[in-house]
C-alpha positions as CSV (number, residue, x, y, z in Angstrom):
1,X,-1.8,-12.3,-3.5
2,X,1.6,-11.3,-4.2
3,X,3.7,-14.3,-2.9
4,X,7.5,-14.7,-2.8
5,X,9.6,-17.6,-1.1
6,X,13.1,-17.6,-0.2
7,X,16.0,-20.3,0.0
8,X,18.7,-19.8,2.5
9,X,22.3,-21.8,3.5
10,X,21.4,-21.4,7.3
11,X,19.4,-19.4,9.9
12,X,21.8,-16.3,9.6
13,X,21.0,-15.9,6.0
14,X,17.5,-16.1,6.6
15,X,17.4,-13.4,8.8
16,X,19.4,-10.8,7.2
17,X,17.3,-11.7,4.4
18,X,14.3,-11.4,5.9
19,X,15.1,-7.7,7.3
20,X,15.8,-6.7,3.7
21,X,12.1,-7.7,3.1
22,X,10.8,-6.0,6.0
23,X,12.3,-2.6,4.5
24,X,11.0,-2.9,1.1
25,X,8.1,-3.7,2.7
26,X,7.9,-0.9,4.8
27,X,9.0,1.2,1.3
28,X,5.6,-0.3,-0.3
29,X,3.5,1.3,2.3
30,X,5.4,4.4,2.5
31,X,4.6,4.8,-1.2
32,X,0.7,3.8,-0.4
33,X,0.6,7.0,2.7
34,X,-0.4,4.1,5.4
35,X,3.2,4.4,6.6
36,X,1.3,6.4,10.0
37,X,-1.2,4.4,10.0
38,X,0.2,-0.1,9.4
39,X,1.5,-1.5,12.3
40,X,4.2,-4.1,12.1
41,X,2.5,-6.8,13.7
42,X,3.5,-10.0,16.2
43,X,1.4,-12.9,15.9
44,X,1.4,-16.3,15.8
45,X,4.2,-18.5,13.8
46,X,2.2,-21.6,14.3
47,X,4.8,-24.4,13.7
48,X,7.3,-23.1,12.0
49,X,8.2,-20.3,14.6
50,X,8.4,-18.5,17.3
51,X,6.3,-15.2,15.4
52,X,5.3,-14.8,12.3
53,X,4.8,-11.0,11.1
54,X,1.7,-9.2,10.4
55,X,1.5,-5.8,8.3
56,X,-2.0,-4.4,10.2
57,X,-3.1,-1.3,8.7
58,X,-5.4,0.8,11.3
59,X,-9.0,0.8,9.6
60,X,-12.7,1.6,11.5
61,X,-14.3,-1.5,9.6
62,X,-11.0,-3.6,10.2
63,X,-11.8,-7.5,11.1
64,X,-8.7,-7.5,13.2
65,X,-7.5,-5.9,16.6
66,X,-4.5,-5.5,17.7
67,X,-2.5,-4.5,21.1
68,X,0.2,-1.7,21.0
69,X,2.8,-1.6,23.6
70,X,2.7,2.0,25.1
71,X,6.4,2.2,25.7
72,X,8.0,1.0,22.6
73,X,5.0,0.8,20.4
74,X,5.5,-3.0,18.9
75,X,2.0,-4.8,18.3
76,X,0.8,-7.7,19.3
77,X,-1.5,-9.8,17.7
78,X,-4.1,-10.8,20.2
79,X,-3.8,-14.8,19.5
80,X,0.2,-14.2,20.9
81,X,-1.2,-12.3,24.7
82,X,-2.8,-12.3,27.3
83,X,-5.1,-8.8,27.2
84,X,-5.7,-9.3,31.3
85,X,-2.0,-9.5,31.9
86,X,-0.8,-8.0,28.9
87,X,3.5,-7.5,28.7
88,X,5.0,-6.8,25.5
89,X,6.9,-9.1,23.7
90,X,9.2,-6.5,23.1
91,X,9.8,-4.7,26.6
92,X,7.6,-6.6,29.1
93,X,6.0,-3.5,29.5
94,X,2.4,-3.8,30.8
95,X,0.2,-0.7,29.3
96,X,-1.1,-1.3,26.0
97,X,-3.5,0.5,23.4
98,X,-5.7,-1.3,20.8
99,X,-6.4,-0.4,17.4
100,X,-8.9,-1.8,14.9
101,X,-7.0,-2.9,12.0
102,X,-7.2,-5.1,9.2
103,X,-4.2,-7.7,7.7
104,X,-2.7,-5.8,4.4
105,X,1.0,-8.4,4.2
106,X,3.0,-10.6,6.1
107,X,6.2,-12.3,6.5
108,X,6.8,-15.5,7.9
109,X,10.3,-17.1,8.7
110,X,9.2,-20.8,7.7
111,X,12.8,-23.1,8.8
112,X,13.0,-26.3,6.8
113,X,9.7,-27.7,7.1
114,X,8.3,-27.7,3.7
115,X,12.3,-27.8,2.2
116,X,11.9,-31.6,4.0
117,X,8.9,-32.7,3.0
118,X,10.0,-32.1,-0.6
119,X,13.5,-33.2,0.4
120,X,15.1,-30.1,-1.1
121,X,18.7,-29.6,0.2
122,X,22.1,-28.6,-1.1
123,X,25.3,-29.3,-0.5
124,X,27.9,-27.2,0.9
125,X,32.0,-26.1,-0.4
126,X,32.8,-29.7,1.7
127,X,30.7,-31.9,0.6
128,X,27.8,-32.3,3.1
129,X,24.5,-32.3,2.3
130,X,22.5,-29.5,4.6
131,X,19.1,-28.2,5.1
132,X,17.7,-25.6,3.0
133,X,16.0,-23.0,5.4
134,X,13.1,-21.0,3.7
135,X,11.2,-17.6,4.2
136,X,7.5,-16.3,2.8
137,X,6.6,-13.4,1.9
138,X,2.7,-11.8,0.7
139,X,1.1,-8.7,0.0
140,X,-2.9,-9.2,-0.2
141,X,-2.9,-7.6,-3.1
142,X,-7.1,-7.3,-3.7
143,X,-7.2,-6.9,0.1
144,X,-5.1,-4.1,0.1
145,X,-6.6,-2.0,-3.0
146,X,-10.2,-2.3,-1.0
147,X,-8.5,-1.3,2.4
148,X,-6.8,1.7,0.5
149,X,-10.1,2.5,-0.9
150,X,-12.2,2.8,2.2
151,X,-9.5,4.5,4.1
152,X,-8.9,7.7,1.7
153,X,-12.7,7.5,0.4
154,X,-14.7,10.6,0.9
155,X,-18.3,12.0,0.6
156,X,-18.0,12.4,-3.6
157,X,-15.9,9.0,-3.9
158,X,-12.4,7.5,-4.4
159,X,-8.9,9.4,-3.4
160,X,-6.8,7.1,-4.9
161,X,-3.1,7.3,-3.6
162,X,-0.8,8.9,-6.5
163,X,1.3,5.9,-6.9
164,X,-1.6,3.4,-7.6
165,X,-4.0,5.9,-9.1
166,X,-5.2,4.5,-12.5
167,X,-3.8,8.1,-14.2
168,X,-1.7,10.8,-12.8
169,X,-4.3,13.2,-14.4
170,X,-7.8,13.2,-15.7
171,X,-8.6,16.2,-18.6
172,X,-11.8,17.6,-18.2
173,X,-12.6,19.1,-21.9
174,X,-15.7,22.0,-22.0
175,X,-16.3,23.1,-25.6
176,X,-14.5,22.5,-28.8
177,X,-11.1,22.1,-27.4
178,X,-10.4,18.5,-28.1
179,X,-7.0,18.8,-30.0
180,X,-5.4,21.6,-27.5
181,X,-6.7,18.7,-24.8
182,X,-4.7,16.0,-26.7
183,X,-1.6,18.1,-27.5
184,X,-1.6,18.7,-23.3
185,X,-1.7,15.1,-22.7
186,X,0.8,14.4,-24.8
187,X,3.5,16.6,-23.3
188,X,2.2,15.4,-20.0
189,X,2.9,11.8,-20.6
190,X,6.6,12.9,-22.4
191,X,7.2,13.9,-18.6
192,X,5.9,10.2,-17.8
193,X,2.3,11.3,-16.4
194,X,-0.5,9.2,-17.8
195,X,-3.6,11.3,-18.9
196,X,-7.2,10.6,-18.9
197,X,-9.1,12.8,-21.2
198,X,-13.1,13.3,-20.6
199,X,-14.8,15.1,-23.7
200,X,-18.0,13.1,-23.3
201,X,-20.5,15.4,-24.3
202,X,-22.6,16.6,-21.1
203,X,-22.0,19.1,-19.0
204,X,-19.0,19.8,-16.4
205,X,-20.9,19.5,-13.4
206,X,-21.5,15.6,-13.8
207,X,-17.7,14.9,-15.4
208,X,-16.7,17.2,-12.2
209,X,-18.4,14.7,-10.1
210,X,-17.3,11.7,-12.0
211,X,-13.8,12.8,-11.9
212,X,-13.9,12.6,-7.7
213,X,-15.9,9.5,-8.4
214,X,-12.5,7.9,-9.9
215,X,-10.3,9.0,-7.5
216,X,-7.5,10.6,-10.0
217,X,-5.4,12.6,-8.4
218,X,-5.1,15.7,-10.8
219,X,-7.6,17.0,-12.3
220,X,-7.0,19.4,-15.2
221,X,-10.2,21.6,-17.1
222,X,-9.1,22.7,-20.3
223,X,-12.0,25.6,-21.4
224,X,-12.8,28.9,-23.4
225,X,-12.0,30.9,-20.0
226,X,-9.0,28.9,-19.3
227,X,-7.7,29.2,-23.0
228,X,-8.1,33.0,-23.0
229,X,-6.0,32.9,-20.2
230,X,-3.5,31.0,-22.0
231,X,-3.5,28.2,-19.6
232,X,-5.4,25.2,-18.0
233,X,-7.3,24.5,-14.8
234,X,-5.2,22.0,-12.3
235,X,-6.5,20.3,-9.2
236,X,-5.7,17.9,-6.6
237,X,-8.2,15.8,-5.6
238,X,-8.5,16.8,-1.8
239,X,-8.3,20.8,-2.8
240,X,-11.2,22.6,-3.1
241,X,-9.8,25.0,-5.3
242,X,-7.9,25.2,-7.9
243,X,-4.9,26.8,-9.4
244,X,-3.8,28.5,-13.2
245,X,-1.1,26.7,-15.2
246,X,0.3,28.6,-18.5
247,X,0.6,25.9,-21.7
């Protein structure tokens, strides 16, 4: 997990706080391409509050469903409705769609439960002594890399968003072209790429294959045809061709 707390004066400051969260939050998953597809989620707050907040990203295998309003398009966590008599939390509207979905983050406005228990207040520009209101925050962050990997996965193996892909690029080497291949990677990585560099000696079908295995979003062959042309090979992962670069 990737856990964060927060220590606030007073309700207010909590929630502006909180909303600052959300965003960065919603930034993460931008970054991850499950913007489209993670729902900002009601569910229950338990005893600490009305809601807490659920990040449910739509998956087939998911262990979680969910219920999205049809007019404004919050959703609901089924533990917080009623699926007979559904009404949105949001709008009261009364039509709702349901996704299968599994829990990637959430964030949870806690109040001053635990701040109590430990006795852990401060004291204000007067004098008094005030609660200290708190807020949590978590990304499952093991969760999330197997949700990732079962969403974009295809027939030959991983597709490994670009900002969490262990390299930008993976160099496929064919013949004696080692020190070209290591002269490319390094002006790739002075433009802050990070290069994987396959001159394993077997043959290109099965570093091909290996290379969609990994899920590395570029891939770059570096060969005698290639080098006549004065140039590589560079491929995205999804593309099933690919295109001439000039070194």
């Amino acid at each position: 997990m990737k856990d964060m707390y927060s220590f606030h004066r007073n309700q207010a400051d909590l929630d502006t706080y909180f909303e600052v969260v959300h965003g960065a939050y919603d930034r993460i998953f931008a970054r991850l391409g499950l913007t489209n597809s993670t729902y900002y989620t009601f569910a229950s707050g338990g005893d600490f509050s009305k809601y807490s907040y659920e990040f449910q990203t739509e998956l087939s295998i998911g262990e979680d469903e969910i219920f999205l309003c049809k007019k404004c398009w919050q959703a609901h966590n089924l533990e917080i409705i009623d699926p007979e008599h559904f009404s949105c939390v949001q709008c009261q509207n009364t039509e709702y769609t349901k996704k299968i979905v599994s829990e990637t983050a959430n964030i949870f406005k806690l109040g001053s439960r635990f701040s109590d228990a430990f006795w852990l207040k401060y004291q204000d520009n007067d004098g008094e002594t005030k609660n200290i209101i708190m807020g949590c925050y978590g990304i499952g962050v093991s969760r999330l890399m197997g949700v990732i990997a079962e969403k974009f996965a295809d027939e030959k193996g991983l597709v490994w968003p670009e900002s969490i892909s262990p390299y930008s690029h993976i160099l496929i080497v064919i013949g004696d072209h080692l020190e070209e291949a290591k002269s490319l990677a390094l002006q790739l990585e002075s433009k802050g790429f990070t290069v994987l560099i396959d001159d394993r000696n077997m043959g290109f079908g099965q570093k091909a294959g290996d290379a969609d295995l990994f899920g590395i979003t570029h891939r770059i062959i570096l060969s005698d045809k290639t080098i006549e042309k004065w140039g590589y090979e560079m491929k995205k992962r999804r593309e099933a061709e690919g295109i001439l670069v000039q070194l």
